[in-house]
N, C-alpha and C positions, 0 to 999 in steps of 0.2 A: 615177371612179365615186363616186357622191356615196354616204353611207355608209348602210347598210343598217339595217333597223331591226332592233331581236331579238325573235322571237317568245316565247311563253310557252315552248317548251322550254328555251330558250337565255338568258333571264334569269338564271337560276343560276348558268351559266357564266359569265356578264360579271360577275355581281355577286362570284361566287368570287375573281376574276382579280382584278377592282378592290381589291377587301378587303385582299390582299395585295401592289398596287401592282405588276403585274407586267400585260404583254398579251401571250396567245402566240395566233395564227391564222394561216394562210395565205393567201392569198389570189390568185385567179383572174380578169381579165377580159379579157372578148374582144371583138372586133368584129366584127360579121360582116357580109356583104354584104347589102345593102339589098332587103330582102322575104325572104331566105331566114331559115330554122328550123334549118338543121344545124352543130351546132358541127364544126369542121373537126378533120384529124387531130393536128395540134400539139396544140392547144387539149385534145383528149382525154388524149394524153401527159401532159401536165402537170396535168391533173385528177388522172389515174392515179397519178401522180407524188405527188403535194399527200395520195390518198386515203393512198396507203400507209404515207407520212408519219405522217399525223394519228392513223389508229388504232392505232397502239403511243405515242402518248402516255401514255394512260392504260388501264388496264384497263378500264374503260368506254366506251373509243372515242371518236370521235369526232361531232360535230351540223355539219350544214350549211346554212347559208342563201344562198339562188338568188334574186338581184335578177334577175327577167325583165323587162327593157323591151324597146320599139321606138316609134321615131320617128315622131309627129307624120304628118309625110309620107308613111312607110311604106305597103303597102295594107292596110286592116285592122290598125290597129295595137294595137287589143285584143286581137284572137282571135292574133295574129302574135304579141304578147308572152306569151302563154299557152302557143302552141303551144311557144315556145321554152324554156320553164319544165318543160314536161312533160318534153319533150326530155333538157334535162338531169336532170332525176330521174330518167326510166327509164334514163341510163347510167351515175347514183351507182351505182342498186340493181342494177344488172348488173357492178359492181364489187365490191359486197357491202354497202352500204351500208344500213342497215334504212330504209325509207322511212317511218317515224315521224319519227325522228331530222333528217328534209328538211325545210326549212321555204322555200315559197317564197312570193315578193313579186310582183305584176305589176306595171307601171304603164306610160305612157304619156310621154317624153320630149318638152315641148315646147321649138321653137325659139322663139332668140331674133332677130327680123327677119330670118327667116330661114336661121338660120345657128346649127351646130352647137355647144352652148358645149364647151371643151377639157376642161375639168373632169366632162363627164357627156357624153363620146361613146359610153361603153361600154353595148353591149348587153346583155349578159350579166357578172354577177356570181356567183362564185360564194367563200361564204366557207368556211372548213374551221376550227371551236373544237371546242378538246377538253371531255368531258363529264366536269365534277373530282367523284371522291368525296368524301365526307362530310369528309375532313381537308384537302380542299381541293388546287391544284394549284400549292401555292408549290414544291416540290421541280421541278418542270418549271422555273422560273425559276434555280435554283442549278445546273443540269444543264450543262455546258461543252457546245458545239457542237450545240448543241438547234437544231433547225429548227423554226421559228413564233415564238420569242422576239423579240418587235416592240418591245421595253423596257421597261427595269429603274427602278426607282425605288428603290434601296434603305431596308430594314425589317429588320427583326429576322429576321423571317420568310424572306425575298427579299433576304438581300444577293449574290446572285448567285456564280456560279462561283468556286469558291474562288482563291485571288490564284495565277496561274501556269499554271493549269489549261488554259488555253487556247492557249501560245506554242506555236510551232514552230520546226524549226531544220532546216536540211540537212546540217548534218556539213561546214560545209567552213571550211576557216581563214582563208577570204574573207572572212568575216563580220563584220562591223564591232563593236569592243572595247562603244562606246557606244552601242546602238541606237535609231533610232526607225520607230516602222512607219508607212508610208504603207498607207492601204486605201481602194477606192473598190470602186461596184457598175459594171456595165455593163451593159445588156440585147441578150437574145438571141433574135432575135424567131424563130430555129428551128434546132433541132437541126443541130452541124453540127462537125466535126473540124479544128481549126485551131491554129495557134498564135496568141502576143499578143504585141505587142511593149510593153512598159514604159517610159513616159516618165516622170519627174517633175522639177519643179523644186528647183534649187537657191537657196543661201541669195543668190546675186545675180541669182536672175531668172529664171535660163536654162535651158529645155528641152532635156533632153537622156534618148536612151537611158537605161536603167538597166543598164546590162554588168554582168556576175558578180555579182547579185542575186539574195538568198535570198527568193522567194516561198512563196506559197499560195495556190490560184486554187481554190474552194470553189463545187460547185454542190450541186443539192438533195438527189444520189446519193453524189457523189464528193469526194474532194479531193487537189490534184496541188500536190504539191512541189518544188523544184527551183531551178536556180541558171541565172539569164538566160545566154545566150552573148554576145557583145562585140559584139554589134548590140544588145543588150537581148531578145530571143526567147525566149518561152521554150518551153518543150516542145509538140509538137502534143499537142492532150487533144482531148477530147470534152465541149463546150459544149452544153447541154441548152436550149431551146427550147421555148415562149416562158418565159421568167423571165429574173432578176436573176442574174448572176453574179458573187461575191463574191473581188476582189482585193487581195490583205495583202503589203507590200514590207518587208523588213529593210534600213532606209538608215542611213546613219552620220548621227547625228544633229547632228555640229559639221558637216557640208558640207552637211545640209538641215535646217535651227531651222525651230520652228513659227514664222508666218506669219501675222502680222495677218488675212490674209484667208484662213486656213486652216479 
């Protein structure tokens, strides 16, 4: 999605964040089938998901901006990027969302020789910034395990979670003396009950299982801790859909060193 502009409500917001070198937003997109208007029921999930989020930020809630396009191609691809824009406003504000607070964009999507660029296929954006008081919303940046913290720049202001604030641990004496955390995201393009198996590389190369490893598998609700079984597995969770799902591994850091290409 290419990035969205900010309206006059939401200048304050950016420029608050900016000031104190910090970016917290969430964000939404979707694609949707060609000529339709309906965002699907994931896609709502995870709005829903992102609203409830965003307004215990601050005691001022939070502002939204709705990039509505549709392609070129499309039929009608004005009144279609409109319609789709309303669309999703009427089911901020049936979320509870004040509809001042909405800011939407339309535009038109053209191709390139025909052909969709990767970078801007999404239809629908939707972004979710918090709206900072007057002392601004650097405390949301020092907050451990804050959802929307997009990155820290450290300041006086914003040097971020305090050191420790953030580890975790399973309790078990598997645990490796010298740690190092391996973490990656993974997407989940829809709600769905399963386990993960855990691979990572070692300091010669080689993929392998992660057996009797202490994870953290962190979605936008929940977060599941636990210790792999001896295939690398680890616990069935509930993997939330569509979004990024945040995976943290405690490996012994003399059998896995960072990585030139790490």
């Amino acid at each position: 999605m290419k990035s969205i502009r900010c309206a006059l409500g939401s200048v304050t917001v950016a420029i608050s964040l900016q000031s104190h070198a910090c970016s917290v937003f969430l964000q939404d997109n979707m694609q949707l089938p060609l000529n339709t208007a309906d965002v699907g029921n994931s896609d709502r999930l995870s709005l829903t998901r992102h609203y409830l989020t965003a307004r215990d930020w601050t005691t001022e809630g939070a502002s939204v901006e709705v990039d509505a396009a549709a392609f070129e191609t499309e039929r009608n691809p004005e009144e279609l990027a409109a319609l789709r824009g309303k669309n999703v406003m009427a089911f901020l504000v049936q979320l509870g969302l004040d509809k001042e607070k909405i800011h939407v964009y339309e535009r038109v999507i053209e191709l390139s020789r025909g052909k969709v660029d990767p970078d801007n296929k999404w239809q629908i954006g939707v972004k979710f910034v918090p709206n900072c008081p007057s002392s601004g919303c650097q405390n949301l940046c020092n907050s451990p395990k804050l959802q929307g913290v997009a990155s820290y720049a450290v300041t006086a202001d914003t040097p971020g979670p305090a050191p420790g604030s953030n580890r975790f641990t399973c309790g078990d004496d598997r645990e490796p003396t010298k740690v190092r955390i391996l973490d990656t995201e993974v997407w989940t393009a829809r709600t769905e009950e399963k386990s993960l198996t855990l691979i990572g590389n070692d300091g010669s190369g080689n993929r392998k299982p992660l057996a009797d490893t202490c994870y953290r598998v962190t979605t936008s609700v929940q977060e599941y801790i636990g210790v792999t079984d001896d295939q690398g597995r680890t616990e069935r969770m509930q993997l939330l859909g569509p979004e990024r799902t945040k995976i943290e591994m405690q490996v012994d850091a003399d059998r896995y060193p960072v990585r030139d290409d790490d």
